[in-house]
Wavefront OBJ file of the C-alpha trace (Angstrom):
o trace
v -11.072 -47.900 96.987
v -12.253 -45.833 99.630
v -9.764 -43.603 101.215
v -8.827 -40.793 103.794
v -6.765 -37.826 103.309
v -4.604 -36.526 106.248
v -3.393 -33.232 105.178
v -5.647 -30.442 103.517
v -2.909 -28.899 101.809
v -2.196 -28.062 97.935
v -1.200 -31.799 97.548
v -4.550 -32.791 98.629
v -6.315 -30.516 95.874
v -4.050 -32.635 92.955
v -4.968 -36.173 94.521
v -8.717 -35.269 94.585
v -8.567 -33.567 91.190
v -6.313 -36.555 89.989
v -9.381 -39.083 91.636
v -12.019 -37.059 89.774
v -10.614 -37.463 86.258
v -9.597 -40.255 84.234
v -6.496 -40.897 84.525
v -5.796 -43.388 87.133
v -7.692 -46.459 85.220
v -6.184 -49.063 87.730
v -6.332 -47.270 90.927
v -9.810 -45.996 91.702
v -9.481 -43.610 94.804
v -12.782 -43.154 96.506
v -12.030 -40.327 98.721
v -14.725 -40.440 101.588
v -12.474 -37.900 104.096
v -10.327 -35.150 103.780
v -8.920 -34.018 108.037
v -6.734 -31.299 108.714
v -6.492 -29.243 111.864
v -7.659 -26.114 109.645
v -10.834 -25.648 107.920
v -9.813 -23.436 105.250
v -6.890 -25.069 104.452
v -6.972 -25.341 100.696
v -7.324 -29.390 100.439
v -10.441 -28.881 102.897
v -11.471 -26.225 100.792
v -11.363 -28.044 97.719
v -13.146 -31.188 99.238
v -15.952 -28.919 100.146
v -16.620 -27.955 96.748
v -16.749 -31.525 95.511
v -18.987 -32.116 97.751
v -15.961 -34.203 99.936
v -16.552 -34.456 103.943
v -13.910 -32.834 106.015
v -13.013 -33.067 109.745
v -10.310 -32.252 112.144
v -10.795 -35.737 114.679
v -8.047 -37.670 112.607
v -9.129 -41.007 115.404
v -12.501 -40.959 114.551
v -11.917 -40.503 110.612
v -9.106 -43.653 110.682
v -11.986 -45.910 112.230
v -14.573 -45.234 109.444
v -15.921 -48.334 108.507
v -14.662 -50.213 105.748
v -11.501 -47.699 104.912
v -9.264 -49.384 102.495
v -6.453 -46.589 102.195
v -5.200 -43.818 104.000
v -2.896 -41.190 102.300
v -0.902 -39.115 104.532
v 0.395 -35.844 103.495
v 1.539 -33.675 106.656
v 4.740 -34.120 106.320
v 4.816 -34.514 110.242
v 6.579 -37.642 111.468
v 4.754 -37.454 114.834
v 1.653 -37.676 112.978
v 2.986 -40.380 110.881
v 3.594 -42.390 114.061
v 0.113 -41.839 115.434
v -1.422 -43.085 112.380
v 0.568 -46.210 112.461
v -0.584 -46.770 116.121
v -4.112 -46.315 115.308
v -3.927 -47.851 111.737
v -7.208 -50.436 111.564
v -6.070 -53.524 110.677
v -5.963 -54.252 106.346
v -5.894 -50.502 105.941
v -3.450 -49.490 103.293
v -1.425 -46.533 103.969
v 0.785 -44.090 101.715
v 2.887 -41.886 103.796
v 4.075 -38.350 102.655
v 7.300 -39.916 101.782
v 5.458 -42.145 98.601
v 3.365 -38.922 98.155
v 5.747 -37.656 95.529
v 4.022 -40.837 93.402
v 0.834 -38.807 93.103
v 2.612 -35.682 92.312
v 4.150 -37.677 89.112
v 0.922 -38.602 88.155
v -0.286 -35.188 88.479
v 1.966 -34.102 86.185
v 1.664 -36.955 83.716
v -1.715 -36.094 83.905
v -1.298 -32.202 83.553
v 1.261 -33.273 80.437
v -1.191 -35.527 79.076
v -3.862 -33.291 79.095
v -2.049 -30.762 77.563
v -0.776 -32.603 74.605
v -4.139 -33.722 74.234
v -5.200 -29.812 73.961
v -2.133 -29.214 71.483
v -3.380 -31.902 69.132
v -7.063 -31.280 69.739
v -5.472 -27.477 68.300
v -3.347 -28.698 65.514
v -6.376 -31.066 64.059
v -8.545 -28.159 64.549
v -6.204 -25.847 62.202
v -5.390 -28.939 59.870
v -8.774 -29.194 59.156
v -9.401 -25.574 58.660
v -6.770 -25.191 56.694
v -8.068 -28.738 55.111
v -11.280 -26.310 54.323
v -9.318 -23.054 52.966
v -7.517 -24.810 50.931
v -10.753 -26.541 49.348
v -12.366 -23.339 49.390
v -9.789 -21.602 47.257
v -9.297 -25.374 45.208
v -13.299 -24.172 44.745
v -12.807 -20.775 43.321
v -10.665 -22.144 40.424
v -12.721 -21.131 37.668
v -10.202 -23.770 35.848
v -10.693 -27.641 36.089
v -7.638 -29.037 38.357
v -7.571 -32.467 40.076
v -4.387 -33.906 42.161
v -3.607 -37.205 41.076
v -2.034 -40.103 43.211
v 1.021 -41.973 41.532
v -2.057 -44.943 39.811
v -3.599 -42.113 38.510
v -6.437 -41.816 40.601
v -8.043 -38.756 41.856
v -7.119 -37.645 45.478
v -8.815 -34.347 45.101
v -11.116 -32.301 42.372
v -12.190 -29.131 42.307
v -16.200 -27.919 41.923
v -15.218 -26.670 38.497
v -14.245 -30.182 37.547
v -17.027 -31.458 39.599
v -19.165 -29.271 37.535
v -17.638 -30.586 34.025
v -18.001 -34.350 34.357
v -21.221 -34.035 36.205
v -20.046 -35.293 39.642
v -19.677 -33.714 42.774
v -15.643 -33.146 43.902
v -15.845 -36.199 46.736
v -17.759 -38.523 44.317
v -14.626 -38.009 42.048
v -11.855 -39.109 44.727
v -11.156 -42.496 43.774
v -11.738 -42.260 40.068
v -9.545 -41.536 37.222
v -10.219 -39.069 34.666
v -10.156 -41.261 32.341
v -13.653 -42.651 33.422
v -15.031 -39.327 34.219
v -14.431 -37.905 30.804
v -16.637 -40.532 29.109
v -19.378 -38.509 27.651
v -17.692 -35.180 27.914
v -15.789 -33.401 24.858
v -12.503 -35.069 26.417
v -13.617 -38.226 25.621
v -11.338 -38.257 22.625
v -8.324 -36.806 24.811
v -8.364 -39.681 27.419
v -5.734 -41.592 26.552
v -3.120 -38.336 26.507
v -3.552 -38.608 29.828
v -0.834 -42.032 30.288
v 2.000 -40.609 28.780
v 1.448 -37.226 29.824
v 1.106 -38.936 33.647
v 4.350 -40.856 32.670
v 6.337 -37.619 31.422
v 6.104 -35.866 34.230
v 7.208 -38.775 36.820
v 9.894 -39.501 34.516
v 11.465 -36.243 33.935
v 9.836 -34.786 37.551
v 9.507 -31.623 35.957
v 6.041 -29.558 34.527
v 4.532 -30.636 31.250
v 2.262 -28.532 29.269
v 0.102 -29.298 26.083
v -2.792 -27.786 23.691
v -6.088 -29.836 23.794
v -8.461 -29.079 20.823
v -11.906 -30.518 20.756
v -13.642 -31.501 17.769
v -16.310 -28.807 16.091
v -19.121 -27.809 16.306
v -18.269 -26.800 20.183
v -14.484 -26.496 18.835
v -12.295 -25.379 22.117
v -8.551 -25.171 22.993
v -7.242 -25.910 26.312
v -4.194 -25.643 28.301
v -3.357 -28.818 30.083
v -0.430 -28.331 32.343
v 0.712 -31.116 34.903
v 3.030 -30.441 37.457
v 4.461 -32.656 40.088
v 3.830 -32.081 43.928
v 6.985 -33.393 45.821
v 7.141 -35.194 49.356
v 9.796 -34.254 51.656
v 11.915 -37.079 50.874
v 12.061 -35.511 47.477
v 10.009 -37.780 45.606
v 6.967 -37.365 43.513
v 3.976 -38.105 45.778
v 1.189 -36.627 43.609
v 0.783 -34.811 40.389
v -1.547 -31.655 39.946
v -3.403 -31.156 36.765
v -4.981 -27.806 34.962
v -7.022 -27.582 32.302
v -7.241 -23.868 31.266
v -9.772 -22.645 28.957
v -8.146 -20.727 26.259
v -10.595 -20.542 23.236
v -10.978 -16.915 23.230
v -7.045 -16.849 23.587
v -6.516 -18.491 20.496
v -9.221 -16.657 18.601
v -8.140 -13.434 19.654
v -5.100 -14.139 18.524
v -6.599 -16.043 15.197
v -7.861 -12.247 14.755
v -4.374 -10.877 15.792
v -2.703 -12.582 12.825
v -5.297 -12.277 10.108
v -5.582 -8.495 10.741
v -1.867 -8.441 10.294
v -1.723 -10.690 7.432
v -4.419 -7.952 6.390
v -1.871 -5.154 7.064
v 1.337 -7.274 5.728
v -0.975 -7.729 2.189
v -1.996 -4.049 1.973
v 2.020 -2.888 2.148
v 3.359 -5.896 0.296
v 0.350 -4.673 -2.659
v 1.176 -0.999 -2.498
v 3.088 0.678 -5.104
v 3.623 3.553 -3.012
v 6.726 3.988 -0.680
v 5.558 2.433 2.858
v 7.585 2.213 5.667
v 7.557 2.259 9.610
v 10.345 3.341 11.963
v 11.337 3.773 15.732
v 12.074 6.926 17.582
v 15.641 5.541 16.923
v 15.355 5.534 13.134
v 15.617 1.887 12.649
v 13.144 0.095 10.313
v 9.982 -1.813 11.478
v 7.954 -2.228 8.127
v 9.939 -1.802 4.663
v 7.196 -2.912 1.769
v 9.193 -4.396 -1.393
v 8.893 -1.408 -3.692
v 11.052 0.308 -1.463
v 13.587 -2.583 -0.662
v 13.666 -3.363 -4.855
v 14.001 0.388 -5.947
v 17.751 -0.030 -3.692
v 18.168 -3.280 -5.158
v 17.614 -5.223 -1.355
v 15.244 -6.989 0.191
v 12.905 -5.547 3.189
v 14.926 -7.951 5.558
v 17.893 -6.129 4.733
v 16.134 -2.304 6.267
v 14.476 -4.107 9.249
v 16.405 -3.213 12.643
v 18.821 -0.811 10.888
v 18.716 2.960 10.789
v 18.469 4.716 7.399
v 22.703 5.406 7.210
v 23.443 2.006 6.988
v 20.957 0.883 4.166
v 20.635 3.797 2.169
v 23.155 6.251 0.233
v 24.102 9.409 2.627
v 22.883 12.101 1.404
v 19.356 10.879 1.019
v 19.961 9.024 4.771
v 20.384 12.620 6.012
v 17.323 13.864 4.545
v 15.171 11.121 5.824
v 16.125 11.583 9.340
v 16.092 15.452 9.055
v 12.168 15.258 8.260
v 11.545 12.516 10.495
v 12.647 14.033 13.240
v 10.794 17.086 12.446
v 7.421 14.955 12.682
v 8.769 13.382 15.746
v 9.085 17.515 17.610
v 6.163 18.601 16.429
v 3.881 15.497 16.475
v 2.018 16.211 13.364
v 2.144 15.230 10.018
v 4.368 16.420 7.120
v 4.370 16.966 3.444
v 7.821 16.835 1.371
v 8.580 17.055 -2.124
v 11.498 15.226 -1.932
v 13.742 14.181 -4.891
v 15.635 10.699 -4.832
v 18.056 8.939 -7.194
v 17.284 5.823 -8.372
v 19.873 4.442 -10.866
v 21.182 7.294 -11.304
v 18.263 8.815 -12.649
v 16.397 11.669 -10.103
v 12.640 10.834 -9.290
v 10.384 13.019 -7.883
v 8.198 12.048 -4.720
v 5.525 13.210 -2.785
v 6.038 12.166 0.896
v 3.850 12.015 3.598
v 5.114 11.467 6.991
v 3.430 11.403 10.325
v 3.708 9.989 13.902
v 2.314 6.295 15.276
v 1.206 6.028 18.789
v 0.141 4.236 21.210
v -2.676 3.140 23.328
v -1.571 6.174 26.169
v -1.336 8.445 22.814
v 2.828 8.409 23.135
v 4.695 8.569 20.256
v 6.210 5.647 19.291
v 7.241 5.882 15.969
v 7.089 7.465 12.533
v 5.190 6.186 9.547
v 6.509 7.324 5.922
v 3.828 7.338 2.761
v 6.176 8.271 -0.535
v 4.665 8.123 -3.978
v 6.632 8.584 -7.045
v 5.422 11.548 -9.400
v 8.020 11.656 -11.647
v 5.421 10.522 -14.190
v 2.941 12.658 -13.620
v 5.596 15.910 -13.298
v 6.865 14.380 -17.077
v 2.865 14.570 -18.195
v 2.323 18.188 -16.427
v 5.629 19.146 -18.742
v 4.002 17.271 -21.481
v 0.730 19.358 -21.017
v 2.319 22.443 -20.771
v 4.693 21.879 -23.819
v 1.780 20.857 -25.534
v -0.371 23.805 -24.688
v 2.628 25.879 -25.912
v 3.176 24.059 -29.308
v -0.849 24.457 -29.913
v -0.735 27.898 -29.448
v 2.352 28.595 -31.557
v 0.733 26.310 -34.644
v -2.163 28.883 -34.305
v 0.198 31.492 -34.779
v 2.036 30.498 -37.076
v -0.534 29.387 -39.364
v -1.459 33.111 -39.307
v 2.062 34.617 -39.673
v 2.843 31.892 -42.584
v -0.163 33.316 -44.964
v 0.638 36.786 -44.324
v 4.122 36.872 -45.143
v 3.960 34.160 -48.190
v 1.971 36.050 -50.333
v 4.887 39.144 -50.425
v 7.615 36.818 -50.337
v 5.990 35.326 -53.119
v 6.280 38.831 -55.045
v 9.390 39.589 -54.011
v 10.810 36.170 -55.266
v 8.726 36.771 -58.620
v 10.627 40.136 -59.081
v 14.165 38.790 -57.908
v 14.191 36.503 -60.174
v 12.655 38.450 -63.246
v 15.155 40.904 -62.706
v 18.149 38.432 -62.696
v 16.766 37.248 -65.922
v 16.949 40.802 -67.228
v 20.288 41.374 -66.603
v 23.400 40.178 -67.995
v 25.669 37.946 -66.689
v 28.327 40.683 -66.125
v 25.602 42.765 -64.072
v 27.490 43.842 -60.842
v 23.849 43.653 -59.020
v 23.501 40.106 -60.481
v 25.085 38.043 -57.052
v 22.845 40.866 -54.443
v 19.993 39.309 -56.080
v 21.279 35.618 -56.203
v 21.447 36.123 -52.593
v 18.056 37.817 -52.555
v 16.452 34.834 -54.271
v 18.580 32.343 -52.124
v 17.498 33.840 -48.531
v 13.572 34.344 -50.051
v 13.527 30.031 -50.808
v 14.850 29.862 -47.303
v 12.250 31.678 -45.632
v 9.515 29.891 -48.238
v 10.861 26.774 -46.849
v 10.706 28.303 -43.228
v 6.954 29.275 -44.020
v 5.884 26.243 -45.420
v 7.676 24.324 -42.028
v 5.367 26.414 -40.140
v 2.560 25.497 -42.429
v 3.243 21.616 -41.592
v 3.383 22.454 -38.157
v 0.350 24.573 -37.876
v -2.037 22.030 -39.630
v -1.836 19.336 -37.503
v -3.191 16.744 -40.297
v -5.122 13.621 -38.276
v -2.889 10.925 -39.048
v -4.648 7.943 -41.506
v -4.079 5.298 -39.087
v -3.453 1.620 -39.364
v -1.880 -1.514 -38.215
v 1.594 -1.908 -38.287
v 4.760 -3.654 -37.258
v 7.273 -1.168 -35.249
v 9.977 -3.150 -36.879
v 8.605 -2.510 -40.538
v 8.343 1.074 -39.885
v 11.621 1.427 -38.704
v 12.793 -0.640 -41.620
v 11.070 1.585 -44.277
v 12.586 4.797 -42.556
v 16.269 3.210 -42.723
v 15.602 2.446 -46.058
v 15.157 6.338 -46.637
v 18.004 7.566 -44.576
v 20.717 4.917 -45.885
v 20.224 7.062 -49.052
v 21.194 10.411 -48.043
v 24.676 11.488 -48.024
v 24.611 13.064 -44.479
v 25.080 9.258 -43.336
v 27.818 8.495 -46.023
v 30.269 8.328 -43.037
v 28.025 7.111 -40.273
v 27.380 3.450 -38.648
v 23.634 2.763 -38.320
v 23.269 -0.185 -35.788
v 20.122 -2.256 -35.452
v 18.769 -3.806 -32.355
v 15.185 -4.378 -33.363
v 13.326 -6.801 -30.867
v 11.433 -9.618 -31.931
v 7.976 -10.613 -31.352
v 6.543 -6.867 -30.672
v 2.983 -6.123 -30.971
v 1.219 -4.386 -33.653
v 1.092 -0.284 -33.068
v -1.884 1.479 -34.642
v -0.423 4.330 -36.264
v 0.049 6.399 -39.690
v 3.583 4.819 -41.195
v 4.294 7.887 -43.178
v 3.951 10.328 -40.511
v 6.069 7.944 -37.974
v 9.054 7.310 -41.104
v 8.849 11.418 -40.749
v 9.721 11.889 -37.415
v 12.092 8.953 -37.234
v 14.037 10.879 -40.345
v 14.394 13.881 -38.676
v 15.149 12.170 -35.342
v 18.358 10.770 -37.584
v 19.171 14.082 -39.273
v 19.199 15.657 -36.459
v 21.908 12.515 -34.552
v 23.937 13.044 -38.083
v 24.240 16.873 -37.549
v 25.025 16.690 -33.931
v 27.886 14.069 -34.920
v 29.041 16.244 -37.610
v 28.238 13.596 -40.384
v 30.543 10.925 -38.221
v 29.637 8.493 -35.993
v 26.820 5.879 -35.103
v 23.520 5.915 -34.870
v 21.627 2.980 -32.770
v 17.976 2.087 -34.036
v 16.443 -0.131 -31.406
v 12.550 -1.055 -31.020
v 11.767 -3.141 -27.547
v 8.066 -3.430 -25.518
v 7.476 -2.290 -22.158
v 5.356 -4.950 -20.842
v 4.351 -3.173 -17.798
v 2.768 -0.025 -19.806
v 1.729 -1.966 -22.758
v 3.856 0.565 -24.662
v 6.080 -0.117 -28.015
v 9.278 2.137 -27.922
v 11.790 3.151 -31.333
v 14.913 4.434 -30.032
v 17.262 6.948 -31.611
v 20.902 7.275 -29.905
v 24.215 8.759 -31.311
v 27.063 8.581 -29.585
v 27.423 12.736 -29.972
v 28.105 15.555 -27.752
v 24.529 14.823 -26.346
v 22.597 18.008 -24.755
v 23.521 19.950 -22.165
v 21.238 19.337 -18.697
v 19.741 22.955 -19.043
v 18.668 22.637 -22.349
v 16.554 19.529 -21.789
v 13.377 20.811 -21.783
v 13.507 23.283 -24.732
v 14.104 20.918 -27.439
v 11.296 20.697 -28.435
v 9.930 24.457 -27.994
v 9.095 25.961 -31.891
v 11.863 27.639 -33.031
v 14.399 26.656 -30.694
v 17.733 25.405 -32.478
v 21.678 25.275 -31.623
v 22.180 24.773 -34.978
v 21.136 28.002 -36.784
v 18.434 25.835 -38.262
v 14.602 26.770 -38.037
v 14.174 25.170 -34.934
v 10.468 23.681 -35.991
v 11.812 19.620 -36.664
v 11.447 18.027 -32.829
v 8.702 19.940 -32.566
v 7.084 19.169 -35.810
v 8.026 15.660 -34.606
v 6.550 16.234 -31.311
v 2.709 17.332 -33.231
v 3.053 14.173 -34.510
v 3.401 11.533 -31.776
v 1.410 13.239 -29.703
v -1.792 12.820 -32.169
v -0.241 9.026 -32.173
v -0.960 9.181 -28.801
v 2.283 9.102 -27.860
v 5.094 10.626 -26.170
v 8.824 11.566 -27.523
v 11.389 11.455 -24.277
v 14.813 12.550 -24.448
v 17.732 11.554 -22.110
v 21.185 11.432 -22.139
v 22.724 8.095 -23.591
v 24.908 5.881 -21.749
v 27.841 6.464 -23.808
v 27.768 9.979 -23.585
v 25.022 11.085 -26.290
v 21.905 11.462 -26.615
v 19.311 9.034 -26.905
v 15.267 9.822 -28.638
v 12.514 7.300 -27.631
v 9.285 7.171 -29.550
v 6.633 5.986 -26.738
v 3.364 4.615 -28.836
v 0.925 2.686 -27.280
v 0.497 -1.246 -28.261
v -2.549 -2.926 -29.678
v -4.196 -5.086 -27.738
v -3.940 -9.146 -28.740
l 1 2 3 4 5 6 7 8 9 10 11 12 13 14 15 16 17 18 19 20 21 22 23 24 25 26 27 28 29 30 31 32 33 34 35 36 37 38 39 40 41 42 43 44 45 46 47 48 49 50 51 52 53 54 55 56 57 58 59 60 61 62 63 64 65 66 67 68 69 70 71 72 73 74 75 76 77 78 79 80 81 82 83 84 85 86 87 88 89 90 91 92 93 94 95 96 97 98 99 100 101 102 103 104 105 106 107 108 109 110 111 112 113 114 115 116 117 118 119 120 121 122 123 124 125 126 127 128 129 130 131 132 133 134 135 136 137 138 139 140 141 142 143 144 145 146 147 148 149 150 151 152 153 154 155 156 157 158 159 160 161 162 163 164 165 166 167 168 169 170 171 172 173 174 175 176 177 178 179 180 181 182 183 184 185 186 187 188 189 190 191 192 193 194 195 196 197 198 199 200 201 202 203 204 205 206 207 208 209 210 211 212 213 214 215 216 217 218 219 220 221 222 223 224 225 226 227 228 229 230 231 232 233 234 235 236 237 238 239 240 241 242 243 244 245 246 247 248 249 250 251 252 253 254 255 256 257 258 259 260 261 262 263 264 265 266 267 268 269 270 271 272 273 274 275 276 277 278 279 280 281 282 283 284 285 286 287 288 289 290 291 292 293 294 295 296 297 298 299 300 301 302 303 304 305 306 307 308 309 310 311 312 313 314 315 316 317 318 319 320 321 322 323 324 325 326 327 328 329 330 331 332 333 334 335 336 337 338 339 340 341 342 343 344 345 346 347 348 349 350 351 352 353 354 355 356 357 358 359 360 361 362 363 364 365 366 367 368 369 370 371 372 373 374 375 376 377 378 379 380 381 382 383 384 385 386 387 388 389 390 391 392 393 394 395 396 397 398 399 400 401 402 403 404 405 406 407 408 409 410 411 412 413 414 415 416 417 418 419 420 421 422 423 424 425 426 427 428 429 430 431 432 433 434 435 436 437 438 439 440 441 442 443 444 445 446 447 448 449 450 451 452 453 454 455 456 457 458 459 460 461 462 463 464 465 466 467 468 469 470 471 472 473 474 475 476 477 478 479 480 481 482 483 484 485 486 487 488 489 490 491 492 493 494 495 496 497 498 499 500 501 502 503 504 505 506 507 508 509 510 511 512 513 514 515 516 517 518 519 520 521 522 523 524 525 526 527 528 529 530 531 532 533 534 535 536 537 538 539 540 541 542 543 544 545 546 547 548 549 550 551 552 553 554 555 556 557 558 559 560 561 562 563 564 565 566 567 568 569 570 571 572 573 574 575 576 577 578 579 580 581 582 583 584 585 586 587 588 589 590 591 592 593 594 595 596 597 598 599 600 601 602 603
């Protein structure tokens, strides 16, 4: 529609910007004329530049041929009136009072155009963000897909692209279900329902261990979690598979090396345990928790005071926190009672730390050398009782031959005389105190000559039953109870009867004397299993021996009884060449209590 402007002002740069676009689809203004009065008004001004011809003869413009509209936007009445005078006939014409129409659609246009630049934005950032979030979907080293509420894939990443052999768009559409066919989840397909199911049912994660089949054997993590709409509802459902093979091998490697560990302290005989800076028990092995008569569950998480008796509590955390201060290791000789009965250990204590090298702990190494300290005694006694049978074996010849000489003459001279002699009861005693000392001498002989005993088999219980036989006898034991308690079944002992009948004799003299000739004697055999070791037992229920005197019993020539001292040891000479040990203790009822240690044969 070809058309005239009257008025080059700012309203006449929106109508010709307004003709120039799009916007008015019915109405197509073809503006041929733009007049005003002054030529750089800025409608004229704007014309120009589009290339719009101006003038200032408003008569001459209104009679261009074949004008359809005229707008007029003075604002002038008096101009308003001229135009209606001169208007050509069939000429259209929108006064400045409809003018306001064009201004609307100016700014419908301007509101348009700028929602159009606000969406043209927003689907500009949706898509980038569209492409970051791909991206970092992309960087997922683990498989993921988002699943739609059938199952189907909405969107994959490149690792699971990569895995099932597809590229991430080709999967949208699919389920896994018929991607996996071929792959090492081809087996682990139909988890995929009721895991799908689980997690729109309960609307919560759910999380599960896939294993694949060897050779290529793999564990995975396979976590789905639902993605909610804003209505609340589950609109899609994210899965994960995480590699975690080297997890579970690791820790495979974790638990055998402590299994390893657990094995090595279970299997130790030494004292092993581990403890806190606080003193409470980490690792008890069973030789500990037995020795107390309690299990290791009973030491773990408790501090030494509560599981152990006091005074021994106090030492423990004396010397561990002496490791602890100094951060070095320790060596105790420590002594501990065990059934009432004092072992001796050597403990080793030192501190654990950690990966920054901070003290953590302390570990405790104990092992119990109560045996050994018995066999360094046993050593040394026997070192001393070799040395005195040298001696004496030397003393006893030199002094037999003049005591047998001065016997010879005692008694010649008692013959002499007559039985009123006043001299005749000096010598009695003379001849009395010279058998004494034979007898003394030929003790010492016995002891000196250390015979190798003629060994053979023989039943602990028939020995002992021989040597009973012998005692029952004397009259020392007129007034004394002999008990048996002879075990059955015990293995054969390789051994010399007669010597062992000897030292089980003067095992019993000696219970009778300390009794005073009343009393009772208990004669027990039994078999350590765990030493392969056959023990005879002599125990009185006496005065017993006093603590101090313990370890001279069996020294040469040591008595309490005025006697020559040389029996226990004697004794001792002889189980020793047995192989064997003699121990000596003090008996539950108060006495004292012999045991004749002699190894067993094997069967």
């Amino acid at each position: 529609m070809k058309t005239v402007v009257i008025g080059g002002g700012k309203g006449c740069c929106a109508i010709i910007e307004l003709a120039r676009g799009s916007f008015l689809k019915e109405l197509t203004l073809d503006i041929d004329c733009v007049v005003d009065l002054e030529e750089e008004a800025p409608g004229m001004i704007c014309a120009r530049q589009h290339g719009i011809r101006t003038s200032s003869d408003m008569a001459g413009t209104l009679a261009t041929p074949g004008l359809e509209l005229i707008i007029e936007l003075t604002g002038n009445d008096t101009v308003l009136e001229e135009i209606y005078r001169t208007l050509p006939p069939g000429v259209k014409l929108v006064d400045h009072t409809f003018a306001h129409i064009f201004w609307d659609l100016v700014n419908a246009q301007q509101e348009r155009n700028r929602q159009l630049h606000e969406l043209t934005t927003l689907e500009l950032r949706v898509e980038k963000e569209r492409e970051f979030l791909q991206s970092l979907f992309d960087t997922m080293t683990d498989l993921m897909v988002v699943l739609n509420r059938n199952r189907s894939i909405v969107r994959a990443n490149a690792s699971f692209g990569q895995f099932v052999s597809v590229s991430p768009r080709e999967a949208v559409g699919k389920t896994c279900e018929s991607l996996f066919a071929g792959t090492e989840f081809a087996s682990k397909s139909p988890e995929m329902l009721p895991m799908m199911e689980s997690v729109l049912s309960s609307k919560a994660p759910f999380a599960l261990i896939w294993r694949t089949a060897p050779p290529n054997e793999a564990y995975w993590e396979v976590t789905s979690a639902p993605i909610h709409a804003s209505d609340g509802d589950i609109e899609e459902v994210v899965v994960t598979w995480h590699r975690i093979t080297e997890r579970v091998r690791l820790q495979r490697e974790v638990e055998s090396a402590e299994q390893r560990f657990r094995s090595f302290i279970d299997s130790a005989q030494d004292w092993i345990s581990i403890k806190d800076l606080e003193g409470r028990y980490l690792v008890v092995n069973p030789v500990i928790a037995s020795a107390f008569h309690k299990t290791p569950e009973d030491f773990i998480g408790r501090v030494a005071e509560e599981v152990l008796p006091g005074a021994l509590a106090k030492t423990i955390k004396r010397h561990d926190q002496e490791v602890i201060s100094k951060k070095k290791h320790r060596v105790y000789d420590e002594i501990i009672q065990i059934d009432g009965r004092d072992h001796f250990f050597h403990t080793v204590r030192f501190p654990l730390s950690d990966y920054r090298g901070s003290t953590v702990g302390v570990c405790t190494i104990a092992r119990d050398v109560t045996s050994e300290k018995e066999l360094r005694n046993q050593l040394v006694q026997s070192e001393k009782l070799a040395a005195v049978g040298k001696l004496a074996a030397g003393v006893a010849h030199e002094i037999n031959n003049p005591l047998t000489g001065v016997l010879a003459y005692a008694e010649d001279i008692i013959d002499d005389l007559p039985e009123n002699d006043a001299h005749l009861d000096d010598l009695r005693v003379i001849v009395r105190e010279a058998l004494r000392c034979r007898d003394i001498v030929r003790n010492l002989l016995d002891f000196a000559r250390q015979e190798a005993p003629k060994l053979e088999e023989a039943a602990p219980n028939g020995v002992v039953t021989q040597s009973l036989l012998l005692v029952e006898k004397l009259p020392q034991f007129r007034n004394i109870t002999i008990k048996r308690s002879l075990e059955d079944d015990l293995p054969l002992i390789k051994c010399d009867p007669h010597q062992i009948q000897q030292v089980i004799l003067n095992l019993m003299l000696n219970a009778a004397d300390a009794m005073n000739g009343k009393g009772t004697i208990t004669i027990a055999t039994e078999f350590d299993l765990r030493q392969s070791k056959c023990v005879i037992s002599v125990e009185d229920n006496g005065p017993g021996i006093p603590e101090n005197l313990m370890d001279k019993v069996f020294e040469p020539f040591f008595s309490t009884k005025g006697t020559s001292g040389l029996g226990l040891a004697v004794s001792w000479g002889l189980i020793e060449r047995h192989g064997g040990v003699i121990e000596v203790d003090t008996a539950a009822g108060g006495g004292s209590i012999f045991r004749i240690v002699l190894p067993a044969m094997e069967t």
